[in-house]
N, C-alpha and C positions, 0 to 999 in steps of 0.2 A: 504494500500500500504506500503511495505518497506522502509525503511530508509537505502537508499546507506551511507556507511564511506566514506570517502575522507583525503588521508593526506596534509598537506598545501603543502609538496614537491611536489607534483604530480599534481599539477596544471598546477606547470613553466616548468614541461616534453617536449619536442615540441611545445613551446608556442611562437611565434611570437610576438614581440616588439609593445603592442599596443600604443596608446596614451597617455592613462593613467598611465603606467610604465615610461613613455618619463617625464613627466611631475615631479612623485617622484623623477626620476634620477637627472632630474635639480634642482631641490629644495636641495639635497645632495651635489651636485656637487659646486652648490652656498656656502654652508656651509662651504667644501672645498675651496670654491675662498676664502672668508673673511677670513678662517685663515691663509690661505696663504699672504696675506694680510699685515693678523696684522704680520705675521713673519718679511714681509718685512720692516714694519713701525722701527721696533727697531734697527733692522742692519743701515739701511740710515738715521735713524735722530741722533743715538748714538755720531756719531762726532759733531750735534752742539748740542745734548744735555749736553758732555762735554766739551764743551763752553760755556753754558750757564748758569751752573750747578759749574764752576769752580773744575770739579773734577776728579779726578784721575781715568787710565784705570784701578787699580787695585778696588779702590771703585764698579766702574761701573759693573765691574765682577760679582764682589760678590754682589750686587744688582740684577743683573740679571740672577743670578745664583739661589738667594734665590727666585726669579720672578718663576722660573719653579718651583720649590714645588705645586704652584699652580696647572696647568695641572697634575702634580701626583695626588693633592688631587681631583680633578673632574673627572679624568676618574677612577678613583677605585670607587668612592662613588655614582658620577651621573651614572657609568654602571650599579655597584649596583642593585640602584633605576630604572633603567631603566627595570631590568626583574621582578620589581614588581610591577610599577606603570606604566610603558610602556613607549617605547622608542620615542614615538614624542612628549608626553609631557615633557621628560628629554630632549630632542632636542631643544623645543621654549625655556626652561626654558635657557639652556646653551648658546642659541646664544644673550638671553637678557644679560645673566649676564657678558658675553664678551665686548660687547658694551658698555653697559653702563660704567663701565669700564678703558675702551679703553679711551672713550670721556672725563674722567675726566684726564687723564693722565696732560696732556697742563698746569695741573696749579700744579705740581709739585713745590717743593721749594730743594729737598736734593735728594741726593741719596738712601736713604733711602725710600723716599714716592717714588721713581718711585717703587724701589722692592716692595713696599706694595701694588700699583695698578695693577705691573705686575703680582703678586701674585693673586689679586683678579679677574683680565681678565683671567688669566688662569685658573682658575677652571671652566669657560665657555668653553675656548680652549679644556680642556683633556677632558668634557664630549659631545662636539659637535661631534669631530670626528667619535667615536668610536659610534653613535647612528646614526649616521648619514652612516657611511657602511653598519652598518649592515641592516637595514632598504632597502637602495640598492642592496644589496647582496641578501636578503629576496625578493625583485620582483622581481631584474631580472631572464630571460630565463637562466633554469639549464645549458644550454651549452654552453653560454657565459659569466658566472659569472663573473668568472677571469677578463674578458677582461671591463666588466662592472665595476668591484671594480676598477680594475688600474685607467681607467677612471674618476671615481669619484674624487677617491685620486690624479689624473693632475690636479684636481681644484686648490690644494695647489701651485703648482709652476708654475700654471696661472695666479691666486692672487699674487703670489710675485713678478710675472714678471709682471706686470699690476701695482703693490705698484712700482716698482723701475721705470719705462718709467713716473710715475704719480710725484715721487719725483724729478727727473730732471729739471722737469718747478716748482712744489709748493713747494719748501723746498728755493731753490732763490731768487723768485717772490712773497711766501705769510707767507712764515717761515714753520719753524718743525710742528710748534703746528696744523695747518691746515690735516699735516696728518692723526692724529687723532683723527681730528674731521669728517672727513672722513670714517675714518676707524672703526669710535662708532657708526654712526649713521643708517650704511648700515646693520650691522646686525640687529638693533633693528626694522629698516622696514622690511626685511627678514622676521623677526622672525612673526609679524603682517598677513604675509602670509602661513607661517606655518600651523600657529594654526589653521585655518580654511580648508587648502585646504588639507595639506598630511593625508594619511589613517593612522589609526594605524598599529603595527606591526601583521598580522595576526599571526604566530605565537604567540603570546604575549594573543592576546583574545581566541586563541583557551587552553591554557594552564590556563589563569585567571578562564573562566566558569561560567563567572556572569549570570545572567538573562540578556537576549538582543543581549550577543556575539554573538551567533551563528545567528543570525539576522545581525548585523553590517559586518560577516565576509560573509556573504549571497552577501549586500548590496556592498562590496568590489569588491567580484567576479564577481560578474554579468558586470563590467566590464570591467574584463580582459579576462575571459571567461565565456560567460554565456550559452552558450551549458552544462556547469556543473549543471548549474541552472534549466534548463529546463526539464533534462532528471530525474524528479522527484522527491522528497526528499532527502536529502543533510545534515549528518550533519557531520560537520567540525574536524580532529583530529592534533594534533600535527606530525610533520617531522614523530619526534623522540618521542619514549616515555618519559614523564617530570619522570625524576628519583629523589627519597626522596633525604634530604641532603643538604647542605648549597653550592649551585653555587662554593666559589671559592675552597672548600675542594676538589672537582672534578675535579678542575687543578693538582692535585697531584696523583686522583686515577685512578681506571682501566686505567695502565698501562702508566700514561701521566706527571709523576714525572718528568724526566729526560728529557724530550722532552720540558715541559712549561720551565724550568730552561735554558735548553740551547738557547732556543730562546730567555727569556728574555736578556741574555749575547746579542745575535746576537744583538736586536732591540736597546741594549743598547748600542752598539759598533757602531750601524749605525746612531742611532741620536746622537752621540754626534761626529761625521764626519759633518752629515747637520747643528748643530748650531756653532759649529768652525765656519766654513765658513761664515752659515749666521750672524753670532753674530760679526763678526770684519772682516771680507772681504774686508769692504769700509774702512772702519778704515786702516787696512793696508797698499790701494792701496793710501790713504790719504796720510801718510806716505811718503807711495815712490811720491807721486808727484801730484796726483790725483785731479781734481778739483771734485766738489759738482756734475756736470753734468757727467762727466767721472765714477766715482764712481757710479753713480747710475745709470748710462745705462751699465756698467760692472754686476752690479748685474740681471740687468734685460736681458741680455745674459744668464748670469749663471740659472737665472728660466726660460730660454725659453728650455738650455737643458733639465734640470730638465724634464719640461713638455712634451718635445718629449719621455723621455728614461720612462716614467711613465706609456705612453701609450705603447710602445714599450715591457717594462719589462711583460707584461700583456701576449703581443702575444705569448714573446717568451717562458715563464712559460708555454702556453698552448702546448708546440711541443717539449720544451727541460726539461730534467729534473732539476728543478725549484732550489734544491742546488746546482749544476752546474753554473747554471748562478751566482746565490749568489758569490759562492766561486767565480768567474772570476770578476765577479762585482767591488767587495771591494778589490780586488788586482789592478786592473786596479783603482779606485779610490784614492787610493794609489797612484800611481806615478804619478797619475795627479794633486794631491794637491801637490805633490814636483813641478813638472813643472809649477804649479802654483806660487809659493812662487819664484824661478828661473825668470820666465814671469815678477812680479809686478816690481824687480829692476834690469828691463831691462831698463826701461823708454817708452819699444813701445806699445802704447794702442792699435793697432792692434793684438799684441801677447796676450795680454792681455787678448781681448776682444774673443780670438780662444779660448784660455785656460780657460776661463770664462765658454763656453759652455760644454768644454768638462768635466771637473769638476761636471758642473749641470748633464750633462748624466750620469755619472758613482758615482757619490756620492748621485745624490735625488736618481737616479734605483734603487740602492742597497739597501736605506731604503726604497722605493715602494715595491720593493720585499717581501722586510721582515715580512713588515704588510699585505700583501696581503694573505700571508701562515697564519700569523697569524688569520687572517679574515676566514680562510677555513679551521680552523683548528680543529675545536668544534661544537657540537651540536648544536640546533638552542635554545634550553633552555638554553646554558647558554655561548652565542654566546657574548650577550654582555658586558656580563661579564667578559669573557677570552679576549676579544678583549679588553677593557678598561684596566684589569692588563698588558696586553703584554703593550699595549701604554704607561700606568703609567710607572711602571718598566724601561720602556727606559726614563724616562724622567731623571732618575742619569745620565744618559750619557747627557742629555741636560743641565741637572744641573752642570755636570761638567765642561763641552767645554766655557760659560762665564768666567768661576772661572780660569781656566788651562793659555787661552789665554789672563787674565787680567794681571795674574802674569807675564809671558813674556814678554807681551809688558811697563810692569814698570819696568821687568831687562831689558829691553832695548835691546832683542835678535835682531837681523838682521830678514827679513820677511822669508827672504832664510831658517834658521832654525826653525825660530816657523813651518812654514809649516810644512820642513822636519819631524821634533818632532810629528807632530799630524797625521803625516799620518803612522807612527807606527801602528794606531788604526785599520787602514784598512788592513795592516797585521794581524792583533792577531785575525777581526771580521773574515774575511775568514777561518782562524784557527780551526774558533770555526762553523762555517758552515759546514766543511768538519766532526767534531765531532758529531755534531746533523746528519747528513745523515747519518755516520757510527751507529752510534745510533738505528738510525731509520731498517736500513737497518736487522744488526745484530738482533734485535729484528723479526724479520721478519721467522727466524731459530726454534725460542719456542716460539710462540705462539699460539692462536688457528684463524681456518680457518677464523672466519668472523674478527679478529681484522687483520690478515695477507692482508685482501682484503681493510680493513681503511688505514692500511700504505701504499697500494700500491698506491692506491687514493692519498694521500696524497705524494706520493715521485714521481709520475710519469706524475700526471691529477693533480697538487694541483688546475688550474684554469681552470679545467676544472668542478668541482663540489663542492657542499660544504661536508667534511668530516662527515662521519657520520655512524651508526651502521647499518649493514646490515646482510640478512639471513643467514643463514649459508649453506653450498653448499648442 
C-alpha cells in the first residue's frame, strides 16, 4: 500500500476546535496570564519597594531598565533553542526559570539585586512568550488563527489585571513581598503540568526526523483528527519546506530585510508605550494623591482595557486591513496617554479610573497588534525564531521606558508633561506603520507572483492565516 504525504498545514484546513486544541490553548494562555502577572507585580509594589529600598526613582529606573536585558537575552537565545531542541521543552524550561526567580525577588537588599533578579526572571519572561504563541498559533484552526493568537496574548493583560485587583487587598494586608511569592510559585506549578500534558511542536518533529517522530506526530493527530489516520499510511511533512541556512540570516533574506527592520522599530515603539505606563502609572497616580488601593484598582482598569482591545484587535485584523488599525491604534494611544497625565492631576478617581481603561485599549491593542503580525509573519521553521527576535528587539523600547521615566520623575517634571513627552512615541510608532505598509505595499509592483500572493496574505488576511510560501499561479 502507498504512503499518502501530509503537510502539518493541512491538517488545521477546516478543522473544528477539538478538545485537545482547547486544552494547549489554555496551557498558552496560562503562560500568558503569569507574565502578565509578573508585569503587574513590578508596577504596584515599585512605590513600597522605594520605600523600603530607601531609593531613588532615578536608581529604580535604571535597575529596571537593566531588568529587561533579560527578556532580550531569553527570547533571542530560548527561540533559538526552541527550533532545535523544540518549543515545549524551551517553554517548561522558561516558565521555571521565571519563577523561581520571581520568588527570590522579596529578599532583595539594593537596587541593584532587584535588576539582577529582574534580569534573571526575564530570561524566562522573553522565552515563555514567544514559545508559547507559537505553539498556539501551530494548533489552532487555519481560519481562526488570528483571532486564537490575540486571545492567547489577552492572557497578558488578564494576569495584570488579576496582579493589580490581587495587590489592592495583599500589598496593605500582607506586604509587597507576598506578591511575589505568589507570583514565583504559580508558574513553577504550571510548568509541572506542562511537561507532561502539552504535545510537542509538530512542526518541530516533522523537521527534526529522528527515529519515533513520525510515530509521536501519528500519536498527536489521531486526536485532532484521526480520519487522517485511518485512511491508511501517513507520513508526516513540514508546512513549509525546512530551507538550508542559519534561522535568523533569513530574517534578512528573500526579500524580508526591510520589512523585519521596520517592525522591529514598530514592536519597539509599542513596548516601550506599554512599560511607560506599566512601569510608573501607580507611581504617578501616587504622586498626585493616590492611595495603595486606588492605584492599584487604577491599574487593574487599565488591564481590563488592555484585555478587551486584545481580543478585539484580533477580530478587527481579520476584516480591516491590519496597518490601518496599527497606524489609528498608536495615534489614538497617543492622546490618551496625554489625557491621561491631564486625568491623574485632576484629583477625580472616577476620570481617572475612564482614562485608565481607555489607555489599556489603545496602548496594550497597538502592541497586540504588532506581535500578532509579527507571529504570522514567517514560516513555521523558523517561526520561532522570528517571533523571539521581533519580541527581543522590542524589548530596547522596554528597556528604555524605566530608564526615560526615572529621569523625569527625579527632575521632578509635572505628571501632565512626563505623559505628554512619552506619548510623542505613539506618534513616530504610527509613522513608522504607515512606512512598513508603504513598504510592503510598493514591493508588491516587482516582484514575482507567489511572493506578490505572501504580501497580500500578509497586508490584507495577516489573521486570517499564517504567512507562508505558496505555488505559483
Amino acid at each position: 500500500m502507498s504512503t499518502n504525504t501530509v503537510r502539518i498545514g493541512n491538517i488545521f484546513k477546516d478543522l473544528p476546535f477539538t478538545s485537545f486544541q482547547y486544552r494547549i490553548c489554555i496551557f498558552c494562555f496560562l503562560v500568558c496570564f503569569l507574565d502578565g502577572f509578573d508585569l503587574t507585580i513590578i508596577g504596584v509594589t515599585l512605590p513600597k519597594i522605594a520605600e523600603y529600598l530607601g531609593a531613588s526613582h532615578e536608581a529604580l529606573g535604571f535597575a529596571l531598565g537593566a531588568g529587561q536585558f533579560g527578556p532580550l537575552v531569553g527570547a533571542i537565545f530560548l527561540g533559538m533553542l526552541a527550533d532545535r531542541l523544540g518549543r515545549k521543552w524551551m517553554l517548561c524550561v522558561s516558565v521555571f526559570i521565571f519563577g523561581i526567580f520571581t520568588l527570590l525577588t522579596p529578599t532583595i537588599s539594593d537596587a541593584g539585586q532587584l535588576g539582577l533578579y529582574r534580569f534573571l526572571a526575564g530570561i524566562g519572561l522573553g522565552g515563555a512568550i514567544p514559545n508559547g504563541l507559537a505553539i498556539a498559533s501551530e494548533y489552532a484552526p487555519a481560519k481562526s488563527r488570528s483571532f486564537i493568537v490575540a486571545t492567547m496574548y489577552a492572557g497578558m493583560p488578564a494576569g495584570a489585571m488579576t496582579g493589580g485587583f490581587a495587590a489592592a487587598y495583599i500589598i496593605p494586608n500582607m506586604g509587597w513581598q507576598h506578591m511575589y511569592y505568589l507570583g514565583g510559585w504559580a508558574p513553577i506549578v504550571l510548568g509541572c503540568f506542562i511537561a507532561p500534558l502539552l504535545p510537542e511542536s509538530l512542526e518541530f518533529l516533522a523537521s527534526r526526523g529522528k527515529l519515533g517522530d513520525q510515530e509521536k506526530i501519528r500519536s498527536i493527530v489521531a486526536k485532532i483528527s484521526p480520519d487522517i489516520i485511518c485512511n491508511g499510511p501517513v507520513r508526516f511533512i513540514n508546512t513549509v519546506a525546512v530551507k538550508p541556512g542559519v534561522p535568523i540570516k533569513r530574517l534578512f533574506t528573500e526579500g524580508r530585510a526591510a520589512t523585519t527592520l521596520l517592525l522591529w522599530i514598530v514592536c519597539s515603539g509599542a513596548l516601550y508605550l506599554l512599560w511607560v505606563l506599566n512601569t510608573w502609572s501607580p507611581t504617578l497616580l501616587k504622586n498626585s494623591g493616590a492611595t495603595v488601593q486606588q492605584y492599584s484598582f487604577a491599574y487593574s482598569l487599565l488591564c481590563f482595557g488592555a484585555m478587551i482591545s486584545s481580543l478585539f484587535v484580533g477580530w478587527t485584523m481579520d476584516r480591516i486591513n491590519p496597518f490601518r488599525v496599527l497606524q489609528t491604534g498608536f495615534v489614538f494611544a497617543a492622546f490618551s496617554l496625554i489625557a491621561f497625565g491631564i486625568g491623574a492631576e485632576s484629583g477625580s478617581f472616577a476620570v481617572i479610573a475612564i482614562l485608565s481603561v481607555v489607555c489599556g485599549i489603545f496602548i496594550n491593542g497597538s502592541q497586540t497588534g504588532t506581535l500578532a503580525v509579527a507571529t504570522l509573519s514567517y514560516p513555521a521553521d523558523i517561526r520561532a525564531t522570528a517571533i523571539g527576535w521581533a519580541y527581543a528587539v522590542a524589548k530596547i523600547g522596554a528597556m528604555m521606558a524605566p530608564v526615560a521615566g526615572g529621569y523625569m520623575l527625579a527632575a521632578e517634571w509635572p505628571v501632565t508633561k512626563i505623559c505628554s513627552a512619552n506619548a510623542l512615541m505613539g506618534f513616530f510608532t504610527a509613522v513608522m506603520v504607515f512606512l512598513l505598509h508603504y513598504q510592503l505595499s510598493g514591493r508588491c509592483f516587482t516582484t514575482s507572483a507567489n511572493e506578490e500572493e505572501q504580501l497580500r496574505v500578509l497586508t490584507r488576511e495577516v489573521g486570517a492565516q499564517v504567512v507562508k510560501q505558496v505555488s505559483d499561479n
